[in-house]
C-alpha positions as CSV (number, residue, x, y, z in Angstrom):
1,X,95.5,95.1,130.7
2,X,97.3,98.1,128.7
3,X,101.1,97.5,128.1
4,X,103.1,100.4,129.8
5,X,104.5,103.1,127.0
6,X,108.5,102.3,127.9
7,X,107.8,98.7,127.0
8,X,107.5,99.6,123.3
9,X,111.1,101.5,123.3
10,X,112.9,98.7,124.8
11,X,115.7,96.9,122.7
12,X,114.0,93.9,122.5
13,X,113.6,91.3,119.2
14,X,109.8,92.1,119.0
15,X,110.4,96.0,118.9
16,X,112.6,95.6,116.4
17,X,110.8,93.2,114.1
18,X,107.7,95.3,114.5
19,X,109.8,98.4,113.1
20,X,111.1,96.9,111.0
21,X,107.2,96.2,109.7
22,X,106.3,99.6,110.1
23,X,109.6,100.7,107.8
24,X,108.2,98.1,105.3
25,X,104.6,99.5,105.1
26,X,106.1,103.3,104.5
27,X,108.5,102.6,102.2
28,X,105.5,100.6,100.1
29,X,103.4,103.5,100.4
30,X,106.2,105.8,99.8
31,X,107.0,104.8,96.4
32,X,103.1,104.4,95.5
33,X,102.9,108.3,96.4
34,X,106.3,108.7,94.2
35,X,104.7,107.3,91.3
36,X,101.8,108.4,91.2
37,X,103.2,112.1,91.1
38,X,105.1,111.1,88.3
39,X,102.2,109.9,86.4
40,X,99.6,111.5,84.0
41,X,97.2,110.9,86.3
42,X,99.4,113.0,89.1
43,X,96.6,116.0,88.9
44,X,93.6,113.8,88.5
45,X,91.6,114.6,91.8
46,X,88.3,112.1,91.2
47,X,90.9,109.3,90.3
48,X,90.8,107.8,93.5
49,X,91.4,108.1,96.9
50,X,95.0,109.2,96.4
51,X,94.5,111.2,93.8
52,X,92.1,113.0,95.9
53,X,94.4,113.4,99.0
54,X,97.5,114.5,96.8
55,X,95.5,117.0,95.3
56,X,93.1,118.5,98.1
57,X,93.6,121.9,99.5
58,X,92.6,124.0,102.6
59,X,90.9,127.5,102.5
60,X,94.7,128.7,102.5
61,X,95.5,126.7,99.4
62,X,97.8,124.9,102.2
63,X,97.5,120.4,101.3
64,X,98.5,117.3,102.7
65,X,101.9,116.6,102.9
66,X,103.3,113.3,101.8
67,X,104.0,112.1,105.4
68,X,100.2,112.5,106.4
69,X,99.1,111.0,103.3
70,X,101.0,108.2,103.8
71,X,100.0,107.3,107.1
72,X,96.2,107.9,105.7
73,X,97.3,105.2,103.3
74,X,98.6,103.0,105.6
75,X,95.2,103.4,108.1
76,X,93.0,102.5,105.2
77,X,95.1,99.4,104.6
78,X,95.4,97.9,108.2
79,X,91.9,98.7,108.8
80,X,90.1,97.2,105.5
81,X,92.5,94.4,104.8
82,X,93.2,92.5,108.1
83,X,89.5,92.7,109.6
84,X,87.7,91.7,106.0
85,X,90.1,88.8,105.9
86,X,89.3,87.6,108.6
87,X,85.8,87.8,108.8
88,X,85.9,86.0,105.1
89,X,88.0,83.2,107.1
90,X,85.9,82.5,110.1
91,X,82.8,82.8,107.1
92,X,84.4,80.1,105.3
93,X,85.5,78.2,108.4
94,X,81.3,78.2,110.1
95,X,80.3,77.6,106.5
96,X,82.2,74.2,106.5
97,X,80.9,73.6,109.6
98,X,77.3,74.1,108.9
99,X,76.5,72.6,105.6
100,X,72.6,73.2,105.7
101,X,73.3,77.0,106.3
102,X,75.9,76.6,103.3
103,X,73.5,75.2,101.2
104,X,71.1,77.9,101.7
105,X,74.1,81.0,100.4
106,X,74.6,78.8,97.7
107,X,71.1,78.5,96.4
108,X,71.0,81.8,96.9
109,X,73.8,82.7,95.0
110,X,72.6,80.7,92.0
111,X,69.0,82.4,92.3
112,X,70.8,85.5,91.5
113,X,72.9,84.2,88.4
114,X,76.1,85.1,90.1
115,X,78.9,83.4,88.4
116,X,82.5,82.9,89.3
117,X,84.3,84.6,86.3
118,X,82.1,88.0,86.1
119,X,81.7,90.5,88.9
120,X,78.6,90.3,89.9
121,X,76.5,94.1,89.7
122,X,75.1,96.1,92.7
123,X,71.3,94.9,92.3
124,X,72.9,91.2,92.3
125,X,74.8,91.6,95.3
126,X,72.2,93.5,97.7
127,X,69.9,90.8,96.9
128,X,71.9,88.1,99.0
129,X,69.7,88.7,101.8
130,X,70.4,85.2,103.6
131,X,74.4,85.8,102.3
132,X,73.8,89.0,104.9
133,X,72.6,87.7,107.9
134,X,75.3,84.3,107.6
135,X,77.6,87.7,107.8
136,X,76.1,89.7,110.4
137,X,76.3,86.1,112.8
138,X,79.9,86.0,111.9
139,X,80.8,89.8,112.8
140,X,78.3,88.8,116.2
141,X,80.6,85.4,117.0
142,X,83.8,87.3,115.9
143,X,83.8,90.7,116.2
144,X,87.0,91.7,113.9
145,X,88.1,94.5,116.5
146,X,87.2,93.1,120.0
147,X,87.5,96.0,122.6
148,X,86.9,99.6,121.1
149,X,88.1,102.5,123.0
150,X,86.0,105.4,123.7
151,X,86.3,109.0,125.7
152,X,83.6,109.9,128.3
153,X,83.8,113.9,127.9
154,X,81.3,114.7,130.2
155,X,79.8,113.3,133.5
156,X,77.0,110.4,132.8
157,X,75.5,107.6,134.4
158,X,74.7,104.5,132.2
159,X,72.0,101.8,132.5
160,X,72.4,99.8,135.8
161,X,73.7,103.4,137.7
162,X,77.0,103.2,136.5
163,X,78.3,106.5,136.7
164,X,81.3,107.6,134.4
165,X,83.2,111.1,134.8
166,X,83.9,113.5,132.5
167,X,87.6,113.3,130.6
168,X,87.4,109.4,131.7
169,X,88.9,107.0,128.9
170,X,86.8,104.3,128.3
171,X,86.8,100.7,126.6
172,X,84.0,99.0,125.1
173,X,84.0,94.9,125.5
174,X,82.1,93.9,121.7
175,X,83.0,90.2,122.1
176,X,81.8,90.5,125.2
177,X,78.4,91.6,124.5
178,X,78.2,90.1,121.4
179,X,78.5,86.7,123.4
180,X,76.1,88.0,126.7
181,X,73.3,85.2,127.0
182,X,70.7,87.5,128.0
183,X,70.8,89.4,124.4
184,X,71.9,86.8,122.1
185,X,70.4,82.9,123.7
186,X,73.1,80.1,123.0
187,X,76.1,82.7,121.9
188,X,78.4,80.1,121.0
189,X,75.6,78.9,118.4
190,X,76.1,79.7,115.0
191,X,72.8,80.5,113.7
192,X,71.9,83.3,111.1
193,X,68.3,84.2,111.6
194,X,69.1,85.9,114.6
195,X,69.6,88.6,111.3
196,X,66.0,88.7,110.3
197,X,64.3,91.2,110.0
198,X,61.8,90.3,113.1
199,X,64.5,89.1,115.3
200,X,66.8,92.5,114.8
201,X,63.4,94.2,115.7
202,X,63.6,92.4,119.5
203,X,67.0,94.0,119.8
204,X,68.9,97.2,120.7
205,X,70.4,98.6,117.8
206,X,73.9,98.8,119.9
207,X,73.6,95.3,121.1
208,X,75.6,94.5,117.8
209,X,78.8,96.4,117.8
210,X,81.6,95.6,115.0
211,X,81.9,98.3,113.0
212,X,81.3,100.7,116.7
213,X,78.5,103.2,116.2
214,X,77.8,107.2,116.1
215,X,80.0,109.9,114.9
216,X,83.4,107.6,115.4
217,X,81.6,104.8,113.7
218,X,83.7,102.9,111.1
219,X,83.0,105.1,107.5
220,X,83.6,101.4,105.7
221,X,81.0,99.3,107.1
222,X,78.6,99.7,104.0
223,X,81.5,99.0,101.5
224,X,83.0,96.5,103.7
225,X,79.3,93.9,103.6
226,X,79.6,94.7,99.9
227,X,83.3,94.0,99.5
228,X,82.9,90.8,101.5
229,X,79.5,89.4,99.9
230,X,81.0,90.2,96.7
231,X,84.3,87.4,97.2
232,X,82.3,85.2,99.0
233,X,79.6,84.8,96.1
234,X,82.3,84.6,93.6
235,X,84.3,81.9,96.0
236,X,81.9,79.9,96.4
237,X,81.0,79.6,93.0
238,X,84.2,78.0,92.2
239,X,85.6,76.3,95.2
240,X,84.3,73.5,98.1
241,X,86.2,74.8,101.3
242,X,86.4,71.9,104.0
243,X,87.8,71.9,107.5
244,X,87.9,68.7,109.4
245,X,89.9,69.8,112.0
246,X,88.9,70.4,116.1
247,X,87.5,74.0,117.0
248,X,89.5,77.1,116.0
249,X,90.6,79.5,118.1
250,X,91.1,83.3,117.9
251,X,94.2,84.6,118.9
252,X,93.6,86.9,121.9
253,X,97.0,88.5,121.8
254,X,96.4,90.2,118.5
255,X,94.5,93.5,117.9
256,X,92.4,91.8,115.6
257,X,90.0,88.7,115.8
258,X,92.2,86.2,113.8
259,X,92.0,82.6,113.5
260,X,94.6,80.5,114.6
261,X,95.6,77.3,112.8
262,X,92.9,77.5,110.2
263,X,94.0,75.5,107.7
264,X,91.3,73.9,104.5
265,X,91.0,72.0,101.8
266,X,89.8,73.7,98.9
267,X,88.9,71.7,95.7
268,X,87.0,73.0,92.7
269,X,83.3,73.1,93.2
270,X,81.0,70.1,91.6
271,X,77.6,70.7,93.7
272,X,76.7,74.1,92.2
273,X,73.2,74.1,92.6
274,X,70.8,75.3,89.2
275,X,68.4,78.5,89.9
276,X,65.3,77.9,91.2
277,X,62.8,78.6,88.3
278,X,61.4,81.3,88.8
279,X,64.5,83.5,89.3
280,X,65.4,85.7,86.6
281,X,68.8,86.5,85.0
282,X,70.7,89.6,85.1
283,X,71.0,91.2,81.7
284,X,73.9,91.0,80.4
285,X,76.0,94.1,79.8
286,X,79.5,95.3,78.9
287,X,82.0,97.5,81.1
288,X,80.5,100.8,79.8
289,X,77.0,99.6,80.4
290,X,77.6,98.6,83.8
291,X,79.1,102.1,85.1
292,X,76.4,103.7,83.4
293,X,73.9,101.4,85.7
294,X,75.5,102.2,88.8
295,X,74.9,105.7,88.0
296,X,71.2,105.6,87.3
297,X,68.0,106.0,90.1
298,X,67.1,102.5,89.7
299,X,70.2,100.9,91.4
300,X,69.6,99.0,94.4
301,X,70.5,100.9,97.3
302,X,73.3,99.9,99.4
303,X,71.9,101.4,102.7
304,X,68.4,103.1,103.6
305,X,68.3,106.8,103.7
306,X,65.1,109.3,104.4
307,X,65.0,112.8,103.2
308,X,64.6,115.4,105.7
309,X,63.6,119.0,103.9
310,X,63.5,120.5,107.4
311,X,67.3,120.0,107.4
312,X,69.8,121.4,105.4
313,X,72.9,118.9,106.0
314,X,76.0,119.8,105.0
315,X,77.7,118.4,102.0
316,X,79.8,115.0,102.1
317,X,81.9,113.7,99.8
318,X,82.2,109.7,99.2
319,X,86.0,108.6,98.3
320,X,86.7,105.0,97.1
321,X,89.7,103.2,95.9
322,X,89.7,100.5,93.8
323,X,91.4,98.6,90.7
324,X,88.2,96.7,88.9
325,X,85.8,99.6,89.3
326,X,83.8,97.6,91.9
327,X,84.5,100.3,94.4
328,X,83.8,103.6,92.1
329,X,80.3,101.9,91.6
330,X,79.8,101.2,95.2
331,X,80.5,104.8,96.0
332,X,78.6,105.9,93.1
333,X,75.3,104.5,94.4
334,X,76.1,106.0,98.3
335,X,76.6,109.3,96.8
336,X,73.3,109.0,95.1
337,X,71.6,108.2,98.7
338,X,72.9,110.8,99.9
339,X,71.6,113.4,97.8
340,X,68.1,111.8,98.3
């Protein structure tokens, strides 16, 4: 049911606590903008994705101003913190809850020499294969963004005979099909080889919907199963998460899928498992080393691409933002697909 537009301008406590949010978020933003045009770095486009927005022009030499910027800003940072969150949360939470399946990401982890006080490289994080699918089950069981709106432009009639028309808006249910029976056996079941390879196969490719699809689809899905294998490996490295509690909840009220009352334990880890013995260590390497390997052809590939010299396609530019360099190298090794 969609909330009626006046409600939102009534003088009512939650209207005002939720501007005052929104004040709080711009004025952050605000004076991140400020100082970065007061730094050295004020001019440097490939910096980041600030730098790049403060410094990209039009065919009129005509840029952003600061008020668009910032609500870029503040987009990026409702869209990539909240959801990743909590999909690490309810990760941690059917981890606890399934200790076979949590035995299995953490033999995994230690096959690939992933330790808690190093970021782990590209090649060690794309081969958490198991890691992935425990990930994909999660975003099927709790989609972070429940019900995505769409526009029908034109007249169409979907499977079943439904017919839309044109200039309709439209609303997607992705907990609802990501919890139908007749796709997904048992939905309430946590169970992580639904994500093989073979089982995907016996599956629409929309039947799993969290990041949406198409044109509109989310531009951060790659980065975000990085971003989230990436603290997960490193977590539970170093810490035992427990939860003894009854069956969480996700709070339906809120725009995203967030638990509610998930509180753990978390004690430092003594049940590390030791790499199987055939597994091979990473080479070691130092900072310099490491951005140099991102940029080379033999980095693992985050996603699967497939030239097309029939097609010229037109360029695209891959922007990142980060403060270890995780991200630069993430973007570095899309950028290198994409030329492919």
């Amino acid at each position: 049911m969609k909330q009626a537009a006046f409600v939102k301008q009534l003088p009512i406590e939650a209207n005002r606590r939720f501007d005052r949010s929104v004040r709080l978020m711009h004025e952050v933003v605000e004076n991140v903008i400020r100082e970065r045009k007061a730094s050295p770095d004020a001019k440097n486009k490939e910096k980041d994705l600030l730098g790049f927005m403060l410094n990209a022009c039009d065919e009129h030499n005509l840029g952003l101003s600061d008020e668009n910027i910032r609500d870029q800003v503040v987009t990026f940072l409702i869209a990539g913190h909240d959801t990743t969150a909590n999909t690490l949360a309810w990760t941690l939470y059917e981890l606890s809850r399934h200790p076979d399946i949590q035995a299995k990401v953490l033999q995994e982890i230690a096959d690939n020499h992933i330790r808690h006080d190093e970021l782990p490289n590209t090649e060690q994080i794309n081969n958490l294969k198991y890691m992935h699918q425990v990930l994909k089950e999660v975003l099927r069981k709790y989609p972070p963004v429940r019900v995505l709106p769409k526009y029908c432009k034109n007249d169409c009639i979907l499977p079943g005979g439904y017919k839309i028309k044109g200039n309709t808006p439209c609303s997607i249910q992705v907990y609802a099909m990501h919890h139908n029976k007749d796709v997904y056996p048992d939905p309430e079941r946590f169970d992580p080889d639904r994500w093989t390879p073979e089982e995907e196969q016996k599956r629409s490719r929309f039947a799993w919907l969290p990041f949406s699809t198409g044109p509109r689809g989310c531009i951060g899905m790659a980065f975000a199963l990085q971003e989230a294998k990436t603290v997960l490996a490193m977590f539970l490295n170093r810490f035992d998460f427990k939860y003894d509690g009854p069956d969480v909840q996700c709070d339906f009220k809120t725009a995203t899928t967030k638990p509610v009352d998930l509180f753990m334990t978390i004690h430092p880890r003594e049940n590390f498992p030791k790499p199987n013995g055939d597994s091979v260590p990473p080479q070691k390497s130092d900072a310099s080393s490491n951005q140099a390997e991102s940029k080379t052809a033999t980095a693992m590939p985050v996603i699967s691409t497939q030239k097309n010299t029939d097609v010229e396609l037109p360029p695209i530019t891959f922007l990142y933002g980060t403060q270890t360099g995780t991200a630069q190298d993430y973007a570095t090794v899309l950028a290198m697909e994409g030329s492919c």
